[in-house]
C-alpha positions in Angstrom: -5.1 -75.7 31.6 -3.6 -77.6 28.8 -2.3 -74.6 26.9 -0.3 -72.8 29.8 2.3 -74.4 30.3 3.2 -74.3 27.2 2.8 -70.9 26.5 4.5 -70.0 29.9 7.4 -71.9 28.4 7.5 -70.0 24.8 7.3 -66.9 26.5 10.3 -67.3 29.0 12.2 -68.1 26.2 11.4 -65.6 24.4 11.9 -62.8 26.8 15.1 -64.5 28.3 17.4 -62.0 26.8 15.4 -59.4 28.1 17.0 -57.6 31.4 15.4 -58.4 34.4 13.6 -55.9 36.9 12.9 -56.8 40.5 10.1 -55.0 43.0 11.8 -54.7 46.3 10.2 -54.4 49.8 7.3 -56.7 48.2 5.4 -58.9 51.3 2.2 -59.8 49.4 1.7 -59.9 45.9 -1.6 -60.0 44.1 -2.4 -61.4 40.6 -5.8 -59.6 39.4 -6.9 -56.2 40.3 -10.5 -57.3 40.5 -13.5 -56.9 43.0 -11.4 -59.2 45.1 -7.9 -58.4 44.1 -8.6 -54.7 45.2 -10.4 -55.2 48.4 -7.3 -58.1 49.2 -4.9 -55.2 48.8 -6.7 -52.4 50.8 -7.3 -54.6 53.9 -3.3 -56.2 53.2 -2.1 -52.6 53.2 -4.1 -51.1 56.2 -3.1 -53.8 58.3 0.8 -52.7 57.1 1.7 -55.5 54.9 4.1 -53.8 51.7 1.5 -55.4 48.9 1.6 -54.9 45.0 -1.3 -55.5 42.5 -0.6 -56.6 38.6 -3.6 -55.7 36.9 -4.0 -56.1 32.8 -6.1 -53.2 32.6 -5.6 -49.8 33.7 -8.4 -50.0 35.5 -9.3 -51.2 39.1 -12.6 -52.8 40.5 -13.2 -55.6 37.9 -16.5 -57.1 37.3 -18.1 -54.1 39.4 -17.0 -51.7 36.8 -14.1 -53.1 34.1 -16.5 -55.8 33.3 -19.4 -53.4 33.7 -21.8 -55.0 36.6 -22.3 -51.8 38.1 -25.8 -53.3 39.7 -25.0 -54.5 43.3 -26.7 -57.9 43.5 -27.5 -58.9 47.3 -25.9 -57.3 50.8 -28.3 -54.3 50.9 -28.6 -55.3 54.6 -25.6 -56.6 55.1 -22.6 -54.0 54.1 -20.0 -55.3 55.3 -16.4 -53.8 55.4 -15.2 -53.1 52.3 -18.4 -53.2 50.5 -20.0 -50.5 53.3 -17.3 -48.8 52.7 -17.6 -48.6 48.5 -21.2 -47.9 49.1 -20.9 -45.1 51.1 -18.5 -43.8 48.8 -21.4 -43.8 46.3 -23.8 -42.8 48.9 -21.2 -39.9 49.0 -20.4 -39.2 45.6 -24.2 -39.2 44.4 -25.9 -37.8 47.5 -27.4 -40.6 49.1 -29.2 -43.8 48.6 -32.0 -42.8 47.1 -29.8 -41.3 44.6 -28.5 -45.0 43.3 -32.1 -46.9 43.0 -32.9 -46.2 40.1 -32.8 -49.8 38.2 -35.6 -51.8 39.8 -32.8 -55.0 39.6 -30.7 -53.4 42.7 -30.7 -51.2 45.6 -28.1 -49.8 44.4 -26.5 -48.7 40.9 -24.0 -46.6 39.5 -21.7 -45.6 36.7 -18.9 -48.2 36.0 -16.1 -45.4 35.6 -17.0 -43.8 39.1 -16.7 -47.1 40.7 -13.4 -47.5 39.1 -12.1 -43.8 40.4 -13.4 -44.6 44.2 -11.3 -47.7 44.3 -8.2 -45.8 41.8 -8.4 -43.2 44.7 -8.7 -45.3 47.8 -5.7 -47.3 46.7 -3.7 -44.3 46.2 -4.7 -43.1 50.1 -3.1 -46.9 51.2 0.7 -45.9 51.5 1.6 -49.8 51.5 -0.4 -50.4 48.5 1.1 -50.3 45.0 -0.8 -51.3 41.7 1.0 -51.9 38.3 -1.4 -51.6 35.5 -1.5 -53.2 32.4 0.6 -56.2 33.1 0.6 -59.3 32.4 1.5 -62.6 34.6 4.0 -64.8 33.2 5.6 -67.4 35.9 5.1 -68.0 39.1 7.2 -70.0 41.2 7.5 -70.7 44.8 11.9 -71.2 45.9 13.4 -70.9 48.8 10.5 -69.9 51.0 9.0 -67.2 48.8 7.1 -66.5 45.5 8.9 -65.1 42.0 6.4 -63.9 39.9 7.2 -63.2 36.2 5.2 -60.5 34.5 5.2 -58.6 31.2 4.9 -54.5 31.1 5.7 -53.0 28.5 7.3 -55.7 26.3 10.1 -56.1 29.2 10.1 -59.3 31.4 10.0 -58.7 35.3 10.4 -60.2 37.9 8.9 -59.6 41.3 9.2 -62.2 44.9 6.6 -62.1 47.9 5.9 -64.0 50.8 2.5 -64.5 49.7 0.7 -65.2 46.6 -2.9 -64.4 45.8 -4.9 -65.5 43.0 -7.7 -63.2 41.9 -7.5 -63.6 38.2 -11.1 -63.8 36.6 -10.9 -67.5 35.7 -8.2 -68.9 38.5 -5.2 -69.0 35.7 -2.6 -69.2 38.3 -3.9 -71.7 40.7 -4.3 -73.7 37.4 -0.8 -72.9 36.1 0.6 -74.1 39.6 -0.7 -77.6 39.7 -4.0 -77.6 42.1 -6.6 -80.0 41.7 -9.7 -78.0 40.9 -13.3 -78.3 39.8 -14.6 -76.6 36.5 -18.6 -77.0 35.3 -21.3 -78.9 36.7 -20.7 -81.1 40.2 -22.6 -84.4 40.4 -24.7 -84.9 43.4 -22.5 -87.6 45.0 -19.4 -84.9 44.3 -20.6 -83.1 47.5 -23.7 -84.9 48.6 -26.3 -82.2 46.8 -29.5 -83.6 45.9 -30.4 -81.0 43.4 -27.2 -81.1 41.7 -27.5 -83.7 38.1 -26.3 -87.0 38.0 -23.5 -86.9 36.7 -20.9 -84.0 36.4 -20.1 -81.9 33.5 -17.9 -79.2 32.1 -21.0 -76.6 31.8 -20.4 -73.2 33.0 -22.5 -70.6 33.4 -23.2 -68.0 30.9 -21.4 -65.0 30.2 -22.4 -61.4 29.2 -20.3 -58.5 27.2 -21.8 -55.9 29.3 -22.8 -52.4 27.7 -23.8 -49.2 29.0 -26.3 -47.2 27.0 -26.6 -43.6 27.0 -30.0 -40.9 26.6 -28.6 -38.8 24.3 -32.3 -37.4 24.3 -34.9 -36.6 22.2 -34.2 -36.5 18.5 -30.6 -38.3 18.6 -29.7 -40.9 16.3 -27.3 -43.1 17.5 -27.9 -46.2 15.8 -24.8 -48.5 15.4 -23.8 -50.3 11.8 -25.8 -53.5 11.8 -23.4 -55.9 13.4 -22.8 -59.0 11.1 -24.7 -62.3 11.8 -27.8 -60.4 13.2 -31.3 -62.1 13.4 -33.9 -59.8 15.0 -35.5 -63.4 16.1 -32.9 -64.1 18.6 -33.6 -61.0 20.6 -38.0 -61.3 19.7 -39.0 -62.2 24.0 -36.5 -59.7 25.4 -39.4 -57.3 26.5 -41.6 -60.5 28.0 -40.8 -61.1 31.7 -39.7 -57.5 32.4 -41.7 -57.1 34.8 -39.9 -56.4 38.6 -43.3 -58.2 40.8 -43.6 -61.2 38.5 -40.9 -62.3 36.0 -43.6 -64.4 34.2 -46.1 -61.4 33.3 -47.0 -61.9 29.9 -46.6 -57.9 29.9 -44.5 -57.1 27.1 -43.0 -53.4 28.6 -39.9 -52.6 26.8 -38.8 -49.6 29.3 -39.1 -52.2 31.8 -36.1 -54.1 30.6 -34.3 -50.9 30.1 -34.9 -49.7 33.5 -34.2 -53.2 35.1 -30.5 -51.8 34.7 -30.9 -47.7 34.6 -27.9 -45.9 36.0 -27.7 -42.4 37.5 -27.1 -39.7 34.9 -29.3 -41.1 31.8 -27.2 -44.3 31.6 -28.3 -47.9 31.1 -26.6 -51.0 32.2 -27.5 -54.1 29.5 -26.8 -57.0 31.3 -30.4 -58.7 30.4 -30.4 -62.8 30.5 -33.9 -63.0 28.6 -33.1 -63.5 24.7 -30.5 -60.7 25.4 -26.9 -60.2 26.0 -25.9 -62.9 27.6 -24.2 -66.2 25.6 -23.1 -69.4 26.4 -19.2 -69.6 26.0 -16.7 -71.9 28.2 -13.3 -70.2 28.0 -11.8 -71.4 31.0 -9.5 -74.1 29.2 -8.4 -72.0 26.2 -5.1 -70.0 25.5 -4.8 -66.3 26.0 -5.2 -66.1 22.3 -8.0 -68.7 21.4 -10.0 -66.6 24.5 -9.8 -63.6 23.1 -10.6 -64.5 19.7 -13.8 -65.9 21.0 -14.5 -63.0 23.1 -14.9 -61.6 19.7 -18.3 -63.3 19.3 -19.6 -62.4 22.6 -18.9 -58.7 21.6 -21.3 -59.1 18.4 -23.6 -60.8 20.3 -24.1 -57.7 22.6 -23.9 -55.6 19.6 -26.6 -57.1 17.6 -29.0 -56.8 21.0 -27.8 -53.1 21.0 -28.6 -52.6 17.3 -32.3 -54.8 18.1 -32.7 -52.4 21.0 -32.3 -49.1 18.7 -33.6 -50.3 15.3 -36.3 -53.1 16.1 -37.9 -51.3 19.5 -37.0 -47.7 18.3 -34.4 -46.7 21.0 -32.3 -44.8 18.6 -31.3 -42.0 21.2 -29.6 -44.5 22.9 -26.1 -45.1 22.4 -22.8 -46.7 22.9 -21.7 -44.4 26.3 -18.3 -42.5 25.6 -17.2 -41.6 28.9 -17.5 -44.7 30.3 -14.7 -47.5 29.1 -11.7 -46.0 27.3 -11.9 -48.7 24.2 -12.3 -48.8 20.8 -14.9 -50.1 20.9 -16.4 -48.7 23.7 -17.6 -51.9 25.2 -16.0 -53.1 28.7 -12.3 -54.1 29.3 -13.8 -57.7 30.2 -16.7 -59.9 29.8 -18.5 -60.6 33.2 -17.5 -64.3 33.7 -20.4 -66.0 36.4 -18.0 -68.7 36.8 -14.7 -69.9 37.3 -12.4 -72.8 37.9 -12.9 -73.6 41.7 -10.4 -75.0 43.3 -10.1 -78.4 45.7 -9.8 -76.4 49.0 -9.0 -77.4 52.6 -12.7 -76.5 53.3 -15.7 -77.2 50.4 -18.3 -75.2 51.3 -21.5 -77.4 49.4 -25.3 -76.6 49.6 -25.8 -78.6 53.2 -23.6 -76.2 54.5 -25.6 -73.1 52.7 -29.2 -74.4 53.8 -28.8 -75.8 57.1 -25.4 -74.6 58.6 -25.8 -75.8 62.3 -27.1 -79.4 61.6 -24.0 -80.2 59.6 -21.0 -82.4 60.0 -18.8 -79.8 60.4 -19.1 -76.5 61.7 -18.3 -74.4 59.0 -20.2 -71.4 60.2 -17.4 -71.1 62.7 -14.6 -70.0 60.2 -17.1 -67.6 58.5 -15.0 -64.8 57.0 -17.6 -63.0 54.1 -21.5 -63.4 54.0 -23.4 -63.3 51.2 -27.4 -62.8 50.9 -28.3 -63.2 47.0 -30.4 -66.3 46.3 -28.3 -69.4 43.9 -28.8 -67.7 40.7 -27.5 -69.6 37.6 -27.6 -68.4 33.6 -28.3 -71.4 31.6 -30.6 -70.0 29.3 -28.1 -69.8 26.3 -27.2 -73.6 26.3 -29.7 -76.0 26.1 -28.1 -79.3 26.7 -27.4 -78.0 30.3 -29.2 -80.2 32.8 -32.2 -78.4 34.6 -31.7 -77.3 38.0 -34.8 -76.4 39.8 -33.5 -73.0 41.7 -36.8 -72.3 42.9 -36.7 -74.8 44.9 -33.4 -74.5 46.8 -34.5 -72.1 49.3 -31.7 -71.1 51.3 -31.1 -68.8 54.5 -28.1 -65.8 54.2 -24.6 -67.7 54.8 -21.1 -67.3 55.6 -18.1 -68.1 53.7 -15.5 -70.7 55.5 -12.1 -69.6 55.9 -10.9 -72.9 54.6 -12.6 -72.2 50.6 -9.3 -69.5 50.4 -7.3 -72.1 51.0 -6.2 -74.8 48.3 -5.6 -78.2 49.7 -2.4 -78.6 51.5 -1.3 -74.8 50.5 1.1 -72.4 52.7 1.8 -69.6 51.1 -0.7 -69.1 48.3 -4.5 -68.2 48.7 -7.5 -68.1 45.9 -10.1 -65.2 45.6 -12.8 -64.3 43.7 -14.9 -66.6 41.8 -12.7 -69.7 42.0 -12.5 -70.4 45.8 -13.3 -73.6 47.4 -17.1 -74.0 46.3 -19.8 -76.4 44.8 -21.5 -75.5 41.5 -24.6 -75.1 42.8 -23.1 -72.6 45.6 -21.0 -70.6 43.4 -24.8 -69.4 42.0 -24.8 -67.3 45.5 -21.2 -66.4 46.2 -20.3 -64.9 43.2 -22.0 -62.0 43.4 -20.6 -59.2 43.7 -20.3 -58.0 47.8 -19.5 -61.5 48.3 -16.4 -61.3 45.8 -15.4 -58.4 47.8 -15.6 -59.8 51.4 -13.7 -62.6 50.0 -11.0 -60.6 48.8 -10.8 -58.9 52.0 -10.6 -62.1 53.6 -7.9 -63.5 51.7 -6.1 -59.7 52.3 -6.6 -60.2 56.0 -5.4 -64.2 56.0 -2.6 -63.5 53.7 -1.3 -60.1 56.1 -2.2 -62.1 59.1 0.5 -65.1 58.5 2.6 -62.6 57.1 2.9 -60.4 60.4 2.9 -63.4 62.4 5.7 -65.3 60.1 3.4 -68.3 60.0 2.0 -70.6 56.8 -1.4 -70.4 55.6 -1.6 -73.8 57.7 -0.8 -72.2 60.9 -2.6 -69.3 60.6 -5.1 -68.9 63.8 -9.1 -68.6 61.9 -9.8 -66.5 65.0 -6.6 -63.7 64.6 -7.9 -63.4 60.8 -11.5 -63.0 61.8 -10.9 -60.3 64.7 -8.3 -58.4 61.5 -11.7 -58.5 59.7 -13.9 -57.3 62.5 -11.4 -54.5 63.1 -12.5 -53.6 60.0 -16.6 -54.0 60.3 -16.8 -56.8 58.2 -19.0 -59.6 58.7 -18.2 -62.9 60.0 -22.1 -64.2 60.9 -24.7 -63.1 58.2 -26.8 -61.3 61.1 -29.4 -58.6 59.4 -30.7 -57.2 62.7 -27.4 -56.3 64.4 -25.8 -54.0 62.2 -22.0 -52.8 62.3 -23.2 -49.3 63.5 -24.6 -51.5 66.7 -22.5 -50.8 69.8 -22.4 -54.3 70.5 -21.8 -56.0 67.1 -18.4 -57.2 67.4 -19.7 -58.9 70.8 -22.3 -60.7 68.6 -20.6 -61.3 65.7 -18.0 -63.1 68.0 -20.5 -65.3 70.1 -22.5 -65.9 67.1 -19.0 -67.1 65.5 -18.4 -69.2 68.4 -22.2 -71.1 68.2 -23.1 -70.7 71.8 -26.1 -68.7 70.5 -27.3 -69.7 67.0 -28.9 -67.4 64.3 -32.2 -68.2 62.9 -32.4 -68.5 58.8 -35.0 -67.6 56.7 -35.2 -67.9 52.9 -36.6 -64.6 52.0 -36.9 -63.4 48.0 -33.9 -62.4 46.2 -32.4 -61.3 49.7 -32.1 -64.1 51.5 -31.9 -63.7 56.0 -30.1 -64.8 59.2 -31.7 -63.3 62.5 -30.0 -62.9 65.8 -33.2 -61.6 67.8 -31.5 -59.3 70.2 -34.3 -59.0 72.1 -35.6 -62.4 72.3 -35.4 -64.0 75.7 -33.2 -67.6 76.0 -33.7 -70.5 77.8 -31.2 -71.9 80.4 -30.9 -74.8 78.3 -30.0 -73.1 75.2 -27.1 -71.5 76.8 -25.6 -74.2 78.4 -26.4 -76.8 74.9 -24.5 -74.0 73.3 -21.5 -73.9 75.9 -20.8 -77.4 75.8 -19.0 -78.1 73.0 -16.0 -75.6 73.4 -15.8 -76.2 77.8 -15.9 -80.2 78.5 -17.0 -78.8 82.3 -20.5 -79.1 80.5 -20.2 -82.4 79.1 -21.8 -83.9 81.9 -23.8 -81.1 83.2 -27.4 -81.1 83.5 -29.1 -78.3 85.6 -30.6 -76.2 82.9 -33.9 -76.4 82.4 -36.2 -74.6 79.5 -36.8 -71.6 81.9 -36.2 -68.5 80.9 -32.5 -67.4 81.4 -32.3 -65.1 84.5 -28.8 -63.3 85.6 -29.2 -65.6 88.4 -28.7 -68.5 86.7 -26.9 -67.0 84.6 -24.0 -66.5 86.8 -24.6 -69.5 88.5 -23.8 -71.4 84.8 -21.0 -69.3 84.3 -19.4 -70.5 87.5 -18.9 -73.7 86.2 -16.0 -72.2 84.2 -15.2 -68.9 86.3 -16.0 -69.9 89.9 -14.7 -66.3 90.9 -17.7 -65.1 89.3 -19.4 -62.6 91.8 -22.6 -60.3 91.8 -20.2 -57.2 91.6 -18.7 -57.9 87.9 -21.9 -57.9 86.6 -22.9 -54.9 87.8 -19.7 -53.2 86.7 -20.0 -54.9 83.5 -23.7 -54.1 82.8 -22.8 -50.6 83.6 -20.0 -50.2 81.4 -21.5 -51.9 78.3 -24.7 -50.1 79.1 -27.1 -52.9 78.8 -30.4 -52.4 78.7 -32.9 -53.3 81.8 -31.6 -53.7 85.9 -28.8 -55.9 86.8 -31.2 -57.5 89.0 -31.0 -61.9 89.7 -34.4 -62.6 88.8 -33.9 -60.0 85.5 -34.7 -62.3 82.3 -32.3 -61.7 79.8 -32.3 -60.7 76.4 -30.0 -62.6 73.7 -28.0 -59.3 73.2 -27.1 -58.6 77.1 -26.0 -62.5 77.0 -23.9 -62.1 74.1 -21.9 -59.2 75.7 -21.6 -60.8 78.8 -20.4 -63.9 77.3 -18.1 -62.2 75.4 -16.2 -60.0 78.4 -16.9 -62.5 80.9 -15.9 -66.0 79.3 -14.6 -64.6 76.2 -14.6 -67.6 74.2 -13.9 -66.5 71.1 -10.2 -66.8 72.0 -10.8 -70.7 72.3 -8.9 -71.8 69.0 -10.7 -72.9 66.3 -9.0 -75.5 63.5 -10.3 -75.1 59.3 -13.5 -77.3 60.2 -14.6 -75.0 63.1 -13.5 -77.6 65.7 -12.2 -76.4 69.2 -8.4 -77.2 69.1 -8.2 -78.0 73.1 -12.0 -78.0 74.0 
């Protein structure tokens, strides 16, 4: 943070004789054409807000394919929005899932450049959608009620205003560059209450990885690089131990193993290996444009040598540098994949508590929930050993949600943060940086951005439920529920009650793909109904005649007459017909969670009771 100012100062003098260009029309502008920069723009655009991208690169996608991550970590159960939709544009392009396992790390993998032409070609199909590639941010200030952006293309200084600002930058520059508080390294455990986290905080990021992608040129081929300088075969010597996809502490040592842990379709290999491989320990969140990319430089070799240890010292000399992936000189990915970011001090921190036990919590995070993730906390410290130990095994955690509130930095109006450096701990940012998460927040942060747009409203009056139902419009996600997909006819109706808390999901830490469960078909109690209806109608604050019976429609209307004494056997038949629930709409019929979740949903509705940033009723 300590350079930009200074170098957004030498540049605005330098290009102040430069004529000035101005984007008209512009409602929303986004700084990053990322994972979430580019799902921010599509879900902006569909719902009619004029938005522009400024990406450095002349690509589109970021860490899924300009940084080369093209191994989905997490979601395979829980595609949601933008990411279902990118998926089955793979599913499309390659004919099927089955078609995209092939690395044992991920259900599914694919080539980074075919990533980057589905999203090139999606944005092209959004008519309110415009991306300007390779430019580069200067200035941005917020005047007279709207944002003017400075930005660099082609050597010429332009300018461009918005109503909305969006960072999705790789390491949060802008946020930083504007003044917000925010968080960068290690959190201590009293920071946000985290037992696991250390002592005391640091400035330790995760590492990072220069991605490559490896071709087969096949049998025969040499395609050995020059020996990159500074290379020690002993640095790489336990990259084949642990490469084993049942147990990661086999003392198997099975080269192809490690290879295939990132195989691509078409005889390609991702390297993205954190055991003595590619990965490095580098923090260069603070430094200048210049000073980053000089040191960059060493994270480049560092990949390099564990290419030319891959080829020369295991024997892999048919494997090669790919040439139709990235369009560099060097052939190596527009961007390193950075794990981590700045985060910034938002009007919701969303901490481990809230991760692990969601509905026991102070506040009712789960509420807001506009992205869901699934991926266990998975941190790379390998490559710095003064970073204090974290026991990750340990921290067991169910699939989660994503509060509206981490978008949001404190006391903001008009600009919002995506990707990695939303309102987050540490210790959580191990699970939500992945990438479908990184998507769903970018489609979030479209969505809350177009929402208080169309409406003319600040980011502070912007209604958590309008920006939700923008999202389910679009199939995404708003309650991590495995078991009620968005092909379900009734998944909006649970996605809402779940949203709302009347019925709760149940969480189970499971592998590297962690679970939520609604139980559909699981019968409720009277008393779990009406414990769940209390807090949003005060009619049940004082109501006790529900006992731990099952839930019949009987009672069931009898409850609901608390709030709807107009209630009568008639609308539930209609009802039950029209949604076409399952079983008779019989009284003494015992109901399934689903059938109460739809008839919750049309008959109370109470997802349209207001929520505030904490997931609060406004007028219980």
């Amino acid at each position: 943070m300590k350079h930009l100012p200074s170098i957004i100062l030498f540049l605005s003098f330098l290009f102040s004789s430069v004529s000035v260009f101005s984007q008209d029309g512009t409602q929303l502008l986004i700084i990053g054409g990322g994972a979430s920069g580019t799902s921010a723009g599509i879900q902006a655009a569909k719902m009619g807000v004029k938005t522009v991208i400024l990406e450095e690169t002349t690509w589109l996608g970021g860490m899924i394919t300009a940084a080369g991550v093209s191994a989905i970590d997490g979601n395979h159960k829980l595609p949601s929005g933008i990411w279902g939709e990118f998926r089955e544009k793979l599913y499309a392009h390659y004919g099927g899932p089955s078609a995209v396992g092939t690395g044992w790390v991920s259900n599914t993998l694919f080539e980074p450049s075919i990533g980057n032409g589905i999203f090139q070609n999606w944005v092209k199909e959004e008519k309110n959608l415009q991306v300007l590639f390779e430019t580069t941010w200067q200035k941005a200030v917020f005047e007279n009620g709207q944002w003017v952006v400075q930005y660099l293309e082609k050597g010429k200084l332009k300018t461009i205003k918005a109503k909305m600002l969006i960072d999705a930058t790789e390491l949060g520059d802008v946020m930083a560059s504007l003044g917000y508080k925010y968080y960068v390294g290690m959190d201590s455990q009293d920071r946000f209450g985290e037992v696991f986290a250390p002592a005391k905080a640091n400035d330790i990021v995760q590492d990072l990885t220069y991605v490559v992608v490896l071709k087969d040129f096949g049998n025969g081929a040499d395609k050995t690089i020059p020996k990159p300088k500074g290379y020690d075969p002993e640095i790489f010597a336990c990259a084949c131990n642990h490469a084993d996809p049942i147990s990661f502490d086999s003392p198997q040592n099975d080269c192809q193993k490690m290879l295939n842990y990132g195989k691509l379709p078409n005889g390609k290999y991702m390297i993205n290996w954190p055991n003595c491989g590619n990965d490095l320990y580098m923090n260069i969140i603070e430094m200048s444009p210049f000073e980053r990319k000089k040191a960059l430089e060493e994270a480049k070799l560092h990949s390099l040598r564990f290419i030319y240890y891959i080829q020369n010292e295991l024997g892999y000399k048919n494997l090669g540098l790919a040439e139709d992936e990235f369009q560099t000189n060097d052939k190596l990915p527009f961007v390193p994949y950075h794990r981590e970011s700045r985060r910034i001090a938002a009007e919701t921190m969303f901490s481990l508590p809230y991760v692990l036990a969601p509905y026991e919590q102070e506040m009712a995070f789960y509420r807001t929930g506009i992205a869901v993730g699934d991926y266990t906390i998975d941190h790379h410290h390998k490559m710095n050993p003064s970073a204090p130990e974290i026991d990750f095994i340990k921290i067991r955690v169910p699939s989660y949600n994503i509060p509206m509130g981490s978008l949001i930095p404190k006391g903001s109006t008009h600009f919002i943060v995506a990707e990695k450096s939303i309102g987050v701990s540490n210790i959580v940012n191990g699970a939500s940086r992945l990438q479908p998460v990184v998507l769903g927040i970018g489609q979030a942060a479209g969505a809350l951005a177009a929402t208080a747009i169309l409406k003319d409203q600040n980011l502070q009056e912007v209604s958590v439920r309008n920006v939700q139902q923008n999202l389910l419009n679009k199939k995404a996600y708003l309650m991590p529920f495995m078991d009620v997909s968005a092909a379900h006819p009734h998944f909006d109706a649970v996605q809402k009650i779940g949203a709302t808390g009347i019925l709760k999901g149940f969480g189970v830490p499971y592998k590297w793909a962690n679970q939520t469960w609604f139980y559909p078909e699981r019968e409720i109690s009277e008393f779990e109904l009406v414990d769940g209806l209390r807090p949003l109608y005060s009619q049940f604050a004082q109501y006790w005649d529900a006992s731990g019976e099952p839930l019949t429609l009987g009672r069931l209307v009898e409850i609901l007459k608390v709030v709807r004494p107009e209630l009568n056997e008639d609308d539930i038949k209609m009802i039950w017909q029209n949604q076409k629930l399952t079983g008779s709409p019989i009284f003494t019929t015992k109901l399934e969670r689903l059938n109460v979740a739809v008839l919750l949903d049309i008959i109370l509705d109470p997802f349209s009771i207001q929520i505030d940033l904490n997931g609060f009723p406004k007028n219980p």
